[in-house]
N, C-alpha and C positions, 0 to 999 in steps of 0.2 A: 508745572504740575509736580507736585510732590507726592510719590510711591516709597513705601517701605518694602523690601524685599522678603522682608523676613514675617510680615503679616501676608503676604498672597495667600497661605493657605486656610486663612481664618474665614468667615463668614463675617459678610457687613452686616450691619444694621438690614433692617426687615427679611432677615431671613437668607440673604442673595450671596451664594458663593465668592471668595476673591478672587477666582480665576474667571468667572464672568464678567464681575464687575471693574474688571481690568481690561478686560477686551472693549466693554462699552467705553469708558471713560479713552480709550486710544484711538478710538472711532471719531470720537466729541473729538477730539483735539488734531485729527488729518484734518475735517473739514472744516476745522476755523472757529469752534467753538471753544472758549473758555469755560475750565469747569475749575470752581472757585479753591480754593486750597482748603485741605480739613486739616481740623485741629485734633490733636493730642485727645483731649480731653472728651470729645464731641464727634461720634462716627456719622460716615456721610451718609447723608441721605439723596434720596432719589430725586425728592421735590426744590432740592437747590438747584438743578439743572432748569427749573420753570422760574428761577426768582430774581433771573441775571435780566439783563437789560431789553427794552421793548425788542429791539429787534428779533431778539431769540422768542419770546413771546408771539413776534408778529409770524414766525417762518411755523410755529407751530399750530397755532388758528388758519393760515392758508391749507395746510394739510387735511382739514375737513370735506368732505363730497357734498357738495348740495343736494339737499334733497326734492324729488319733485312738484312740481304745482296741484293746489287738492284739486279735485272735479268739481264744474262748477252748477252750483244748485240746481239750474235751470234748462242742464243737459238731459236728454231720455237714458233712460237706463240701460243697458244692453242686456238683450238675453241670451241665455246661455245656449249655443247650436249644439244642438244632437248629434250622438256619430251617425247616424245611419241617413242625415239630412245632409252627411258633408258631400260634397261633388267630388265622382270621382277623376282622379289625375287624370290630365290628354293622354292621348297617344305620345305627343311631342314633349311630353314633360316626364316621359316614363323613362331610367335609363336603358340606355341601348342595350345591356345587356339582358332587360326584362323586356325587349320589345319581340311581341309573338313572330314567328318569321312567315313568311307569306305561302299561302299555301301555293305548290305544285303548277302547273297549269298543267289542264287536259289534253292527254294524248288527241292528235288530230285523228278522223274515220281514215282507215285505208282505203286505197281504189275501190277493193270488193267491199267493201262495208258503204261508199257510194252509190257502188251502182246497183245493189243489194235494195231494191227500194219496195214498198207497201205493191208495186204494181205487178211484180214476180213473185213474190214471197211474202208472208208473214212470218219473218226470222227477226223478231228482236234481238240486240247484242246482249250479251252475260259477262261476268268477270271473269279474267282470265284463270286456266286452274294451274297449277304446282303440284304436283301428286309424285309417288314416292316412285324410285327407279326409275324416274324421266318421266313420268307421264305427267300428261296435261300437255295445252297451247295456248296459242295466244287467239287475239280476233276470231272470238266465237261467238257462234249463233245457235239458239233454239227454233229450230227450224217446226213449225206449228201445221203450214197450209205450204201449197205454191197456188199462185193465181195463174189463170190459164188468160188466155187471148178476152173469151167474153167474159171474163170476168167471175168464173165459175173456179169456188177453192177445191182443191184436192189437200183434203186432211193427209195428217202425216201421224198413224197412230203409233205407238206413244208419242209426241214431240222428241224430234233427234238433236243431239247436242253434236256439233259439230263445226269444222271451221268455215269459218265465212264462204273461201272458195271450194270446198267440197260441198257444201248446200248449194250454192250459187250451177254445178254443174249437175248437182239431183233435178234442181230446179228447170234447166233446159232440157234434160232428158224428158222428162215430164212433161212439159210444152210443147216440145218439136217433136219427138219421136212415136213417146205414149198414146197421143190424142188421136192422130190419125190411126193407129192401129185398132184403136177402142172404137171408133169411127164405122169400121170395117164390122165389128161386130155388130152394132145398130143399136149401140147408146155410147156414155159419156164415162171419161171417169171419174168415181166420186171418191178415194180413198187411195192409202197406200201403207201397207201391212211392212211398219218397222220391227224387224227382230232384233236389231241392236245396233245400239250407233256408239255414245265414246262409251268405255270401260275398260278400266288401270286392269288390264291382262295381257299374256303372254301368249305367243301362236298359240291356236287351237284349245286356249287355256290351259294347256300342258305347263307343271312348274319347272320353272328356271330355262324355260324358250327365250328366244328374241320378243322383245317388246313387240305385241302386234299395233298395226296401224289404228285400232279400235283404242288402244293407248292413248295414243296421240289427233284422237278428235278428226280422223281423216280414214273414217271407213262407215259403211252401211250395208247394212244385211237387210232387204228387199225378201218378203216373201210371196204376195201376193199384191195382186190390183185390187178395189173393190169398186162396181159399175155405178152407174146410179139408180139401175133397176135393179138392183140389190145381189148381181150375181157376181162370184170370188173366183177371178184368173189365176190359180197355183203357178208359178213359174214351175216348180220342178214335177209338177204331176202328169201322168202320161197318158189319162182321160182327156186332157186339154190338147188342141189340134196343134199339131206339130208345126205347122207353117208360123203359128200363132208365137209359141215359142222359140222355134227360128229366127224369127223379126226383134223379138225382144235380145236374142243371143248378139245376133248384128248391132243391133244398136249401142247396147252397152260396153262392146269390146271394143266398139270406134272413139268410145267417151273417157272411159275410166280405164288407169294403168294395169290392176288387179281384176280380174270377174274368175272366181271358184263358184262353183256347181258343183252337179251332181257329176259321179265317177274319176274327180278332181280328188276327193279326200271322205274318207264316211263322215266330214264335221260336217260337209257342204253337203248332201243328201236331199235333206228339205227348206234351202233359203237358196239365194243367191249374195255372195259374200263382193262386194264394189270397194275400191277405193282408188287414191290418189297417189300413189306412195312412187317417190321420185328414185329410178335407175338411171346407173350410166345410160347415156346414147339411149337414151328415151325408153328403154326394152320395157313390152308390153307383157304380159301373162294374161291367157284366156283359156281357160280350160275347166269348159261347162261342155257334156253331152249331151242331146237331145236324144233321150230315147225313146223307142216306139212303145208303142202299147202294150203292156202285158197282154196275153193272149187266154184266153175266156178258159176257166176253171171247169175241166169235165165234171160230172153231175156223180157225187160217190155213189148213190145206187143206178144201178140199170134200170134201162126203162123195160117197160112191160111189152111182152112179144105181140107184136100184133097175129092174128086169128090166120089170116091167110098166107101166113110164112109157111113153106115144106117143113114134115117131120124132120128133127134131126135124128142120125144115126144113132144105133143104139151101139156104146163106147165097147161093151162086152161082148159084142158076138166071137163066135168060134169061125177058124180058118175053113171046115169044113162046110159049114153054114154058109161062107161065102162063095165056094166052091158052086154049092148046089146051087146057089142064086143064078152065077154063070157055065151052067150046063143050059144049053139049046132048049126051046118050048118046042112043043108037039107039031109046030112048022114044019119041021125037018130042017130045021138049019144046019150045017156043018156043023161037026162038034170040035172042041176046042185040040189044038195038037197035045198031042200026047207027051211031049217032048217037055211039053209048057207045063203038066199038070204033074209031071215028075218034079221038076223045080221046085226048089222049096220056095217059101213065102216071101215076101220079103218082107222087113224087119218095118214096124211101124211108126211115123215120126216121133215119138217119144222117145223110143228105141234107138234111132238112129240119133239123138241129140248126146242120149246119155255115152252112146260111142264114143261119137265127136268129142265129146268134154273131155274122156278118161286117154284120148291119142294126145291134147292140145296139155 
């Protein structure tokens, strides 16, 4: 191979740098190819590397790609698939990192939500709440009806939101206790007057109290029974017979940790305030009075004097006048001591109060 040193900077023929075409031609000559000598006269061209012997000829016709076989005439044609017809990818062909994850499984019913069944209660379960400052619980029910022994509901008006087992012990108060006393009365019962079951408040709704049990889905304010003959047992009224009341005061302090009443707090006045609410060493609280009957409202005007009442005295007479009244008739009775009608008068209750009052 013959290079001039002193041309590398020139440009060959068809236009092609000499520092390129220096690098090709030392390329051609590592792997064994001969590239023919240029003459003086005659600059090289590119097409002398195609003009040397078959062999270089044949290495360069092998460097072709074949190209593929046509389709043959008598194939069907294929049509063209729709996106919306393509099938979408398996589950198993998805990757793992786009595969949806399995949902959750269902909390299992607790005991009380078991034994809570269509036969004591109509309490379907609700979601549980979350509510601000701690309120809310968990296993609630909206307590609707309790069913009784025959089969007979006692509504729960409005429906009480509460926890499973605070319904679950309305629900036996109701059956075991209630029935037999409404019994005594000589009908059934058909109702029961909710004044409030859960609500995100504090004792006695007072702000910034202790979280009340009404909070936390574990209290019932009770205000009334209603019969099935249409008549309304006020727990805190004092027209209703005490014994009546009494029985219901027994019952409910034997069941529930809480019972406020009346002369317990002016909030408890007219309901009965129940719940569950868990102390050390079990401590109860039950402070409801039974009080007796207000006593009958005298009449603001007087009644009318009856006909055969005595005159009353007349307020103005004079001392002397009474005098003569007690001087002896024409009897001859003894007349009065002497001694007696010197004495002066004595002073008249009026008299003697206004005394009293100015000593005291």
């Amino acid at each position: 191979m013959n290079l001039i040193a002193e041309n590398g900077h020139r440009k060959w023929a068809y236009g092609i740098p000499a520092p390129i075409m220096v690098t090709v031609v030392t390329a051609l000559a590592l792997v064994g190819i001969q590239v023919p000598p240029t003459k003086a006269a005659r600059p090289f061209n590119l097409g002398d590397l195609f003009e040397g012997p078959p062999r270089l000829r044949g290495s360069v016709h092998s460097l072709k790609v074949p190209l593929p076989k046509p389709r043959p005439s008598e194939a069907p044609a294929a049509e063209p698939e729709s996106p919306s017809a393509a099938k979408p990818p398996a589950e198993s062909d998805k990757p793992a990192e786009q595969a949806s994850p399995a949902p959750p499984a269902a909390p299992q019913p607790s005991a009380c939500r078991t034994a809570l069944t269509e036969e004591i209660a109509i309490a379907p379960s609700i979601p549980d709440i979350h509510g601000p400052g701690g309120c809310g619980a968990s296993d609630l029910v909206r307590l609707e009806a309790i069913v009784l022994p025959n089969k007979h509901r006692v509504t729960v008006t409005p429906a009480a939101t509460l926890r499973c087992s605070m319904a679950a012990a309305v629900a036996d108060w109701v059956r075991i206790d209630i029935v037999p006393l409404t019994e005594k009365l000589g009908s059934e019962i058909g109702g029961l007057d909710n004044f409030d079951s859960y609500e995100c408040r504090g004792f006695n709704r007072i702000p910034g109290a202790h979280l009340s049990e009404h909070g936390r889905a574990n209290a019932l304010d009770v205000r009334a029974f209603k019969l099935a003959d249409g008549r309304s047992i006020s727990l805190t009224d004092r027209a209703v017979s005490r014994e009546i009341r009494e029985s219901v005061l027994h019952s409910v302090c034997a069941r529930f940790m809480t019972v406020l009443g009346p002369d317990s707090d002016w909030y408890h006045e007219d309901h009965i305030h129940l719940d569950l609410m868990e102390r050390r060493n079990n401590y109860r609280i039950c402070q409801w009075d039974v009080l007796d009957p207000l006593p009958q409202v005298a009449p603001l005007m007087p009644t009318e004097r009856p006909e055969e009442a005595p005159p009353r005295e007349v307020a103005g007479k004079s001392d002397g006048e009474k005098r003569e009244a007690a001087k002896p008739d024409a009897a001859g009775q003894d007349a009065p001591d002497a001694q007696a009608e010197d004495k002066p008068a004595e002073p008249t209750p009026a008299k003697k109060s206004a005394s009293t009052k100015k000593r005291r």
